[in-house]
C-alpha positions in Angstrom: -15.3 49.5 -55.3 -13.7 46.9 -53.3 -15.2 46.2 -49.7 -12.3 44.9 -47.4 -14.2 42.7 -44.5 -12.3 41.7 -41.0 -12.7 38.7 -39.1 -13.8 38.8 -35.2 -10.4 38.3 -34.9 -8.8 41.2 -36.7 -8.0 44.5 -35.1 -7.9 47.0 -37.7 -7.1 50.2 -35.3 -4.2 48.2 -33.6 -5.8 48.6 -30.2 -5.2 45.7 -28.0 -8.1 44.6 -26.4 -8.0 42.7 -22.5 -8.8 39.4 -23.0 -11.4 38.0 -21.3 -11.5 37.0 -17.5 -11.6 32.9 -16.6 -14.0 32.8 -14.0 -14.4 29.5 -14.2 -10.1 29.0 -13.6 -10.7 31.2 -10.7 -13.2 29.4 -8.7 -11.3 26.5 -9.2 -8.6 28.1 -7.2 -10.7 29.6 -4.6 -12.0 25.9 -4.4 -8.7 24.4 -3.6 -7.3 26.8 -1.5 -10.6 26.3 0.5 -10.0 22.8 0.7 -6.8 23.3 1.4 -7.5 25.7 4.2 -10.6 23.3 5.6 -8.6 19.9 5.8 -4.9 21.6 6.5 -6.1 24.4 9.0 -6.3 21.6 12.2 -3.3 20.2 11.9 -0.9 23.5 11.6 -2.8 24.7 14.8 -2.1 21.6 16.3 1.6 21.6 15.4 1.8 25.2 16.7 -0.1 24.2 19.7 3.0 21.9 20.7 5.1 24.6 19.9 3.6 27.3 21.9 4.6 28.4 25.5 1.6 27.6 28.3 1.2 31.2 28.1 0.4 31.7 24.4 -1.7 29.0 24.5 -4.3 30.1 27.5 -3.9 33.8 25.9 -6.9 35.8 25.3 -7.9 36.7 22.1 -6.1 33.2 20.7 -2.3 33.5 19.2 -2.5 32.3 16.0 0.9 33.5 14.4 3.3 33.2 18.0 6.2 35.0 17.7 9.9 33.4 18.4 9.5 34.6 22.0 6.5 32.4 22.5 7.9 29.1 20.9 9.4 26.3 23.3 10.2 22.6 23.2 9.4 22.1 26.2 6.1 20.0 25.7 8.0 17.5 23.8 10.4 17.1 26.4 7.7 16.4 28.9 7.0 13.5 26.9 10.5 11.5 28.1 11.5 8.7 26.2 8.9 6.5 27.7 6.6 8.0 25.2 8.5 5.8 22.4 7.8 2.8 24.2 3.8 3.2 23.7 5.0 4.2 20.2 6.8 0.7 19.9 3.6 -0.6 21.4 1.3 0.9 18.7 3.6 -0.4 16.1 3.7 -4.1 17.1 -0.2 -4.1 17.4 -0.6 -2.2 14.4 1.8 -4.6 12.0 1.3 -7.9 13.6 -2.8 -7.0 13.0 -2.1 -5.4 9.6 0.1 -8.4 8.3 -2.5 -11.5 9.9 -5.2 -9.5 8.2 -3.0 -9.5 4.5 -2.1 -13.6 5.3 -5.5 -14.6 5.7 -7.4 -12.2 3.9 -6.1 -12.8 0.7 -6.2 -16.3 -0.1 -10.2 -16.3 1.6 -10.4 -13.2 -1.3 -9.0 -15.4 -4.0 -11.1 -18.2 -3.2 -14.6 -15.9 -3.0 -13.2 -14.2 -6.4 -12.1 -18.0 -8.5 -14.0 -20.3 -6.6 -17.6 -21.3 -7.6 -18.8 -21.8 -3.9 -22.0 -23.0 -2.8 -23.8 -20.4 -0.9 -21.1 -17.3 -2.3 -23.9 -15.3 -2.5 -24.8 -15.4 1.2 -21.5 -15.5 2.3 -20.3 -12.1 0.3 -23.5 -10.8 2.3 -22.3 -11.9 5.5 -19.4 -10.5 4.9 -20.5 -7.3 3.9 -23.1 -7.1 6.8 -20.4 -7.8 9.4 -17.9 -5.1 7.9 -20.4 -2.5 8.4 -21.3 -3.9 12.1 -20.4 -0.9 14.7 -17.4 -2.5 16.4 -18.2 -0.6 19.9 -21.0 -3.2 20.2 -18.9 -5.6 19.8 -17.5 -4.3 23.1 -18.8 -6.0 25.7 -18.7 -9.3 23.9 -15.1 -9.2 23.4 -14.6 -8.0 27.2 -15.6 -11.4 28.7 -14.0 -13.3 25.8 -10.6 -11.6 26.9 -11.5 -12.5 30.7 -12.4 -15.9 30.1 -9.0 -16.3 28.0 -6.8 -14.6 30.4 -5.7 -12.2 27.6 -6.0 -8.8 29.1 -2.7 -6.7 29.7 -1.2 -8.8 26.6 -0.6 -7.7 22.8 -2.7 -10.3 21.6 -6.4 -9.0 23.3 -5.8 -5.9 20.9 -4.3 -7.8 18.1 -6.9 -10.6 17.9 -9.8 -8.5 17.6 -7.9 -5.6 15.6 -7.5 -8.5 12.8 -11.3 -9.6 12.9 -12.7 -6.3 12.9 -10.4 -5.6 9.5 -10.7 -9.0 8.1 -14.0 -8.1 6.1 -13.1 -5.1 4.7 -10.3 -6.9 3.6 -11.5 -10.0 2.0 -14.1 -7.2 -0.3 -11.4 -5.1 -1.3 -8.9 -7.8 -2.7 -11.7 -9.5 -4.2 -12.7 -6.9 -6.2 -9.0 -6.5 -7.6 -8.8 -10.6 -8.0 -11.7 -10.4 -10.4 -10.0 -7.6 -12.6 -7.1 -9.6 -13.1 -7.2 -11.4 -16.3 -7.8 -15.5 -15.9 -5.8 -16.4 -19.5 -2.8 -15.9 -16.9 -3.9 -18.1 -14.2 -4.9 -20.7 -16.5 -1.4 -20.5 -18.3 0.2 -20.6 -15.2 -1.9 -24.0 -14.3 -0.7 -25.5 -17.3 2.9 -24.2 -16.7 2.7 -26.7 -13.6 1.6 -24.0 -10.9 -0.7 -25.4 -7.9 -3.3 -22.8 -6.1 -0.4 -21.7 -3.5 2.2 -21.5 -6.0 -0.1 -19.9 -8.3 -1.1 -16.9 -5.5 1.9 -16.5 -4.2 3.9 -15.8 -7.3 1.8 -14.7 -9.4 -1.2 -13.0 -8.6 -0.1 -11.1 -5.1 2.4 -9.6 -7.0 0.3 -8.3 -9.5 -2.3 -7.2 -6.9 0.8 -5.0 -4.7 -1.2 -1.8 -4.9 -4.4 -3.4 -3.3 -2.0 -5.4 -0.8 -0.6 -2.0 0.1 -3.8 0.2 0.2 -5.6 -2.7 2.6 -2.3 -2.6 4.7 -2.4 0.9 5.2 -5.9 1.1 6.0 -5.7 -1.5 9.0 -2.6 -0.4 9.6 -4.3 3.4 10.6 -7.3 1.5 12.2 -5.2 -0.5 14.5 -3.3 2.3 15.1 -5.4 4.4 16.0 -7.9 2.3 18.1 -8.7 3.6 21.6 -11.9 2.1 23.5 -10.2 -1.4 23.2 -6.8 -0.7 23.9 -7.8 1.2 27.2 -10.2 -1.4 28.6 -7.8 -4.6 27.7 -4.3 -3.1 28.5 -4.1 -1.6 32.3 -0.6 -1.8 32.3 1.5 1.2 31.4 4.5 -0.3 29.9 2.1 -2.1 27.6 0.0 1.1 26.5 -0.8 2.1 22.8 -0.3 5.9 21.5 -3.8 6.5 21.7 -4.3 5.4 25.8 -0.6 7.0 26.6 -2.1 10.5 25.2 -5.7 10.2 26.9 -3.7 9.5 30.2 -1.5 12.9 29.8 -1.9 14.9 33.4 -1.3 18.3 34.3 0.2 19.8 37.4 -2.9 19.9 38.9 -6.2 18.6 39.1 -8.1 20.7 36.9 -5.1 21.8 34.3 -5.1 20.5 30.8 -2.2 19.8 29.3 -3.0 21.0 26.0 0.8 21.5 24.8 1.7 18.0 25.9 -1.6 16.5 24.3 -0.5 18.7 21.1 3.1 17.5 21.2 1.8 13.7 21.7 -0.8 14.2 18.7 2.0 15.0 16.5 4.3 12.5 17.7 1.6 9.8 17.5 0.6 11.1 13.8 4.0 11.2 12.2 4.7 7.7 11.5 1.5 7.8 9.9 2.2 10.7 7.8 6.1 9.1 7.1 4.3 5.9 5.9 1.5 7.1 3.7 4.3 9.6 1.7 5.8 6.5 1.3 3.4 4.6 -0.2 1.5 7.0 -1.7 1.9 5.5 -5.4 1.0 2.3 -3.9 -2.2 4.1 -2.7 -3.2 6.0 -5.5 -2.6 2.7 -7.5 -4.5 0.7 -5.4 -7.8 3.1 -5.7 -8.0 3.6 -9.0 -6.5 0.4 -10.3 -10.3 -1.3 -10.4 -12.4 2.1 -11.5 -11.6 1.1 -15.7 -11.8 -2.5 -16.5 -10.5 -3.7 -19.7 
């Protein structure tokens, strides 16, 4: 008598049975659309905000979903074309900042990253202290500096400090990605007849682009963004950043908030941002993970 045995996997009676459910794909879902939800969720209501009439936006219970009726342009209108002159404003502090921060950042990275220097221990510390110094209490320093300079209502009382307060941060970030560069190249590039500015310029920032870009952006937002500065040391309109030019938005009244101007200004101000990091966003994603594997 022959006994005919079937493995787990067999089925004998032809039934199929449901296979089993992936509860652990599915909270992996729910966890990204939450995220998604959580980080997304402030930004589409501040888009629709723009796009909602005064009405729908002062209407009780809230209008989350406004219908065609209750959409206008109007709020982006009020903005006028003087609004792109704080935007050209923002951008000449921001890159000037961003690109003094890259030229001298850099090579003071290199040298703290090559360079046997006495006292590197205590100046890496420095360094790092002063990068995670609140700048507000900078404030009042800088305030009297400006005065005594006769800087205020000019680019260069936001650029200046913009490009100190980012130095640090930038000077530790390239130096980490100095050090994971191999040194076999530098030291064939020495023999090859390359001097320490030769040697940087050609070959090492090219190789470091993705830390050069991730830096950038990162002062780039800063400087952008920056608000208690550029509204105590600029008193002139003509000369005011995107951050000032919003906080200075009126209503027709007194006590009226203009939160569909505001809205409309927010998204203004945010897209170049947005524009620039899709851009880059190789760079980026380069940049942070280039130095988490070494070898």
């Amino acid at each position: 008598m022959t006994t005919q045995l079937h493995s787990p996997q067999s089925n004998p009676g032809g039934t199929d049975y449901p296979k089993p459910v992936n509860f652990k794909l599915i909270f992996r879902w729910i966890g990204v659309g939450f995220t998604l939800v959580f980080c997304l969720a402030p930004v589409l209501w501040q888009v629709l905000t723009s796009f909602k009439t005064n009405q729908a936006i002062s209407a009780i219970p809230s209008v989350y979903f406004p219908r065609l009726s209750q959409l206008t342009w109007v709020h982006y209108q009020t903005l006028g074309l003087s609004f792109l002159r704080y935007g050209w404003n923002s951008a000449i502090v921001s890159l000037i900042s961003t690109l003094l921060c890259l030229g001298v950042g850099a090579p003071a990275a290199y040298a703290l990253a090559r360079l046997k220097l006495p006292g590197e221990t205590i100046i890496l510390s420095l360094v790092l202290i002063i990068s995670l110094f609140p700048y507000v209490l900078l404030f009042l320093g800088l305030l009297e500096i400006v005065k005594l300079l006769g800087l205020g209502n000019n680019y260069l009382a936001l650029i200046i400090p913009y490009t100190a307060i980012n130095l640090p941060l930038t000077i530790l970030v390239l130096r980490s990605f100095f050090q994971q560069l191999p040194k076999d190249l530098e030291d064939a590039a020495k023999i090859d007849g390359y001097n320490t500015v030769s040697l940087l310029l050609k070959i090492v920032l090219p190789m470091t682009i993705p830390a050069l870009v991730t830096t950038g952006i990162l002062t780039f937002i800063f400087a952008w963004n920056e608000f208690i500065f550029a509204l105590t040391f600029i008193t002139r309109e003509e000369l005011y950043t995107i951050p000032v030019a919003v906080a200075q938005l009126g209503g027709s009244s007194l006590y009226e908030i203009p939160y569909g101007p505001m809205a409309a200004a927010t998204v203004v101000g945010t897209l170049p941002l947005v524009i620039l990091v899709l851009i880059f966003q190789r760079r980026i994603v380069q940049g942070i993970t280039a130095g988490a594997v070494k070898g």
